[in-house]
TORLUMMI-999987 format. One line per field, with one value per residue (C-alpha): z, x, y. Coordinates in steps of 0.001 Angstrom, whole numbers, plus 524288, in hexadecimal, padded with zeros to 5 digits. Example, Ala and Ser with C-alpha at 12.3 -4.5 7.8 and 13.67 -1.06 7.14 Angstrom:
BEGIN
zz <- c(81E78 81BE4)
xx <- c(8300C 83566)
yy <- c(7EE6C 7FBDC)
REM end
This chain:
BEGIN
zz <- c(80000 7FC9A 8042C 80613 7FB79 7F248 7F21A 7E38D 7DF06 7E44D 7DDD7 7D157 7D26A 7D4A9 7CBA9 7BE0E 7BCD8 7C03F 7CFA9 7D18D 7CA90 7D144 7D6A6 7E48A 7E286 7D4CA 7D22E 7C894 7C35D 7C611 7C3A5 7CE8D 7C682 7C92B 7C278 7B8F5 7B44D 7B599 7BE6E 7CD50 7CE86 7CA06 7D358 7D48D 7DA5E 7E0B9 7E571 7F2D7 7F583 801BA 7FD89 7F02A 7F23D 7E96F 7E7BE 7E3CD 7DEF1 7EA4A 7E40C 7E38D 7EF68 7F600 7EAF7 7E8E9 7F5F1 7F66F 7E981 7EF24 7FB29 7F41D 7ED3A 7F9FD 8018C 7F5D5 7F21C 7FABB 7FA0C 80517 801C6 808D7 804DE 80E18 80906 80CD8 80BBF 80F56 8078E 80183 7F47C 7EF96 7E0DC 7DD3D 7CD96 7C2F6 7BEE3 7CCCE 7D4C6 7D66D 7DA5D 7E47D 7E9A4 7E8B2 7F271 7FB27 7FB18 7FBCA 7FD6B 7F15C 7E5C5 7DC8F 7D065 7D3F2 7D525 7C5EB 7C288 7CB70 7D4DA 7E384 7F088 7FE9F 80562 80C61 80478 80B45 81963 816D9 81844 812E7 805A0 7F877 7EF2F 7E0A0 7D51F 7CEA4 7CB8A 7C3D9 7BAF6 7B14A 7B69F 7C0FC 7CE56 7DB30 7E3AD 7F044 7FAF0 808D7 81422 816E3 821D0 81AD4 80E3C 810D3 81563 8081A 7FFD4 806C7 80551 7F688 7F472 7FB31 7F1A8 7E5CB 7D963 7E067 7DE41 7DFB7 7D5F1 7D620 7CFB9 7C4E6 7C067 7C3DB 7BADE 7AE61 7B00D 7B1BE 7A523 79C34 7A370 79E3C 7AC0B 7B0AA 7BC93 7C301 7C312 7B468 7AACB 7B46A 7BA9E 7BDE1 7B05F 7AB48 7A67D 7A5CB 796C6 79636 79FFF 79667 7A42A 79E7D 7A0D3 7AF39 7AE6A 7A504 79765 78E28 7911B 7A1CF 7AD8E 7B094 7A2D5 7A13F 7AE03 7B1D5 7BE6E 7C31B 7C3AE 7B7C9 7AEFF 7A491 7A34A 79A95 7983B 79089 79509 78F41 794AA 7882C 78A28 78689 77EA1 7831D 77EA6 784A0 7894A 79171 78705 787EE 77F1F 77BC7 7762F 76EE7 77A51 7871D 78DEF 79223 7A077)
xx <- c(80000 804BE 80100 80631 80066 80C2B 8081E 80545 80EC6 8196E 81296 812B5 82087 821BE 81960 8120E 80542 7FAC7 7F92D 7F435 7E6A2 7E2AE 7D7B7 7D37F 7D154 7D79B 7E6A1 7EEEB 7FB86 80703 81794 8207B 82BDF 8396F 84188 84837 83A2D 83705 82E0F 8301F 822D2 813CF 80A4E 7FACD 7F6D4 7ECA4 7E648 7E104 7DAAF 7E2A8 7EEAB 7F3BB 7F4A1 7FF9E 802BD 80F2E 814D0 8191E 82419 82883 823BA 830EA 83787 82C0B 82C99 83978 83878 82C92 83529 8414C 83921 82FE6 83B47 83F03 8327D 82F76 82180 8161A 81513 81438 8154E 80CBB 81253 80975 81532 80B7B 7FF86 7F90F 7F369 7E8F3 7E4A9 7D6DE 7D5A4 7CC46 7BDDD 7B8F1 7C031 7B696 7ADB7 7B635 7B9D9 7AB7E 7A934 7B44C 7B3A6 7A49E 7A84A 7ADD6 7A6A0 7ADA8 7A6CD 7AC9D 7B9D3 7C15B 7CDC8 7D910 7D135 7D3C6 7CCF7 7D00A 7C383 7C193 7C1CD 7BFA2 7BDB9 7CBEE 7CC54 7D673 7D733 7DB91 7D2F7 7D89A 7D1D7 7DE5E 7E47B 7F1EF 7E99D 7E344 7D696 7CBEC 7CFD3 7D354 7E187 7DE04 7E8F2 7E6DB 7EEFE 7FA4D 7F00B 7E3C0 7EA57 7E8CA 7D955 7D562 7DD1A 7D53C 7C71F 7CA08 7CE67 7C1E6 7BA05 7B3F2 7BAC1 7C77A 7D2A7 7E1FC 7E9AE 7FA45 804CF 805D8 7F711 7F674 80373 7FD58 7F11F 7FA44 800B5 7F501 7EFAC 7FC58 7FE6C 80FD9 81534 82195 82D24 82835 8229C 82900 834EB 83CE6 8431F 8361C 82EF9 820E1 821A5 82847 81E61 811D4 80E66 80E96 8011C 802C7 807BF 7FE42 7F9AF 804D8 7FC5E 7FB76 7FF2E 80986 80FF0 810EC 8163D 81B31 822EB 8249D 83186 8392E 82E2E 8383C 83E7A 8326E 82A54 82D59 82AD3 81F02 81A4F 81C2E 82397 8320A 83475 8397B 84099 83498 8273C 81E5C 813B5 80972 8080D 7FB07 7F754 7EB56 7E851 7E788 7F42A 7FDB3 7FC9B)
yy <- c(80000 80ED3 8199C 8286B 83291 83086 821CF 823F2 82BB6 82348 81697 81D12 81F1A 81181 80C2E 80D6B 81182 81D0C 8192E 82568 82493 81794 81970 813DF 8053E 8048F 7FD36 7FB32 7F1D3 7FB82 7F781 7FA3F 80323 80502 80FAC 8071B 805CB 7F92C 7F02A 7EE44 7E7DB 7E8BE 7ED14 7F002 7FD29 8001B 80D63 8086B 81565 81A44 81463 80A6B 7FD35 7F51B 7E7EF 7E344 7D680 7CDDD 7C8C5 7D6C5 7DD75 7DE9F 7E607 7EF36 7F26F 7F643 7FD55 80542 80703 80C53 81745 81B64 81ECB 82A38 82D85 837DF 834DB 83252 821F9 81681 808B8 7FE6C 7F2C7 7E776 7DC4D 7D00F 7D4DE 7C8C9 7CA2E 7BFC1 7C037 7BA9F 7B9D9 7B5B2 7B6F3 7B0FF 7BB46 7C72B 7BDAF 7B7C2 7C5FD 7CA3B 7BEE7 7C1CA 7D006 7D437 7E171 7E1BE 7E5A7 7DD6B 7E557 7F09B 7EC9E 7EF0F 7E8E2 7ED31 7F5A5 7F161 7F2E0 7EFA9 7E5FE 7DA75 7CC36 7C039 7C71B 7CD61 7DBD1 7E4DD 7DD53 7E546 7DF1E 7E2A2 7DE86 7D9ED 7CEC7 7C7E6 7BD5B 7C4E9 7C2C1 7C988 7C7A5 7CEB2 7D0E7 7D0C7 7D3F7 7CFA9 7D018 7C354 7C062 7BF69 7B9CD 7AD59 7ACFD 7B6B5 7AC68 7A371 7A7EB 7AA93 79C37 7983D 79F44 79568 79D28 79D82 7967B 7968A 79CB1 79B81 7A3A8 79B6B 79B55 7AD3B 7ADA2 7A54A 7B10E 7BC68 7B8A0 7B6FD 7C3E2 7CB10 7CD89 7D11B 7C876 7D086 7C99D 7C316 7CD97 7D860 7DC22 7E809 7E593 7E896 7F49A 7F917 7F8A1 7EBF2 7E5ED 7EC92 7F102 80024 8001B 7FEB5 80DB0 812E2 816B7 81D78 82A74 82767 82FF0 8264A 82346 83282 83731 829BF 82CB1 81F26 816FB 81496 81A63 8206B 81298 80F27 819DF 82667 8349E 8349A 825ED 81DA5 812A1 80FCA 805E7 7F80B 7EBD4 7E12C 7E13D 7D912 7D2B8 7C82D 7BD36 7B905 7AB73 7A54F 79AC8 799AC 79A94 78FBA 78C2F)
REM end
């Protein structure tokens, strides 16, 4: 969690992407920058109304951390990083899950809830959840983050639930590639950039508040003065067959 009235303007330093016009509720896919302007990490941002709410990679956390760390202490600016270390983060995906979430949550009106728009409520008897409407498969589904305590017993009620079942690493990896979808530490590193990922949509259109003014780390290591985008040697693409893919 970020708080301190320069929350913003020191996550747009740090990362791609108009933070600023979020609106309470809404989040979006973000990359972590560093001023050789390539990726630290990707990262969905949320504007939690009194403060924004980001999630990080685990397999990262530690180094984005530090590398929000390094810059707070020069900044000069009134922000504060909460950093929730043991924050548990449950996904439930496909076509059944608003219905399973509609169950869990009744307080939750499920129709009203658009594609990566986020809200804090009880599921499952569990207060204090962030309930994002988000997901790394391609499909519908929710992130839900819970506390290490009550991790367990949410991840419990959900598996009790009819349309639920178990999905591993390998069977959410085969979805995030036909979804087109990066995995950090695979499609992206720090000897990446935002145009060699196709992730320049992440900052914004060639005409955006962020492409033009920019402003965040390593910016002018792949985008011109005027926010077109240098030129480079190789580029993330998809391939796309006639059948169903190979599993």
């Amino acid at each position: 969690k970020w708080h301190g009235k320069d929350a913003v303007k020191f996550i747009e330093k740090m990362c791609v992407g108009d933070i600023l016009s979020l609106k309470p509720g809404e989040a979006k896919l973000s990359l972590i920058m560093n001023e050789k302007g390539t990726i630290v990490d990707d990262t969905v941002i949320t504007n939690a109304g009194d403060h924004i709410y980001m999630v990080v990679n685990g397999a990262c956390k530690y180094k984005d951390m530090q590398h929000f760390k390094t810059y707070m202490e020069s900044s000069g600016l009134d922000v504060q990083m909460e950093y929730m270390a043991d924050q548990q983060l449950v996904a439930v995906q496909g076509k059944g899950a608003k219905t399973v979430v509609a169950r869990l949550a009744p307080t939750v009106d499920i129709t009203k809830m658009g594609f990566m728009t986020g809200i804090e409520a009880t599921i499952a008897g569990i207060e204090k959840c962030r309930i994002t409407r988000c997901g790394y498969t391609g499909e519908d589904g929710f992130e839900i983050s819970v506390s290490p305590q009550q991790a367990v017993q949410l991840a419990s009620v959900l598996l009790e639930q009819p349309e639920v079942k178990v999905a591993g690493l390998g069977a959410r990896d085969s979805l995030r590639l036909e979804a087109g979808l990066c995995l950090y530490g695979n499609d992206l590193d720090e000897t990446i950039n935002p145009v060699e990922a196709s992730l320049t949509w992440t900052i914004g259109g060639p005409k955006s508040r962020r492409r033009l003014q920019q402003g965040f780390l390593g910016a002018s290591s792949f985008l011109a003065s005027d926010g077109k985008l240098l030129p480079v040697t190789r580029k993330r693409v998809g391939l796309l067959g006639m059948k169903a893919p190979a599993r």
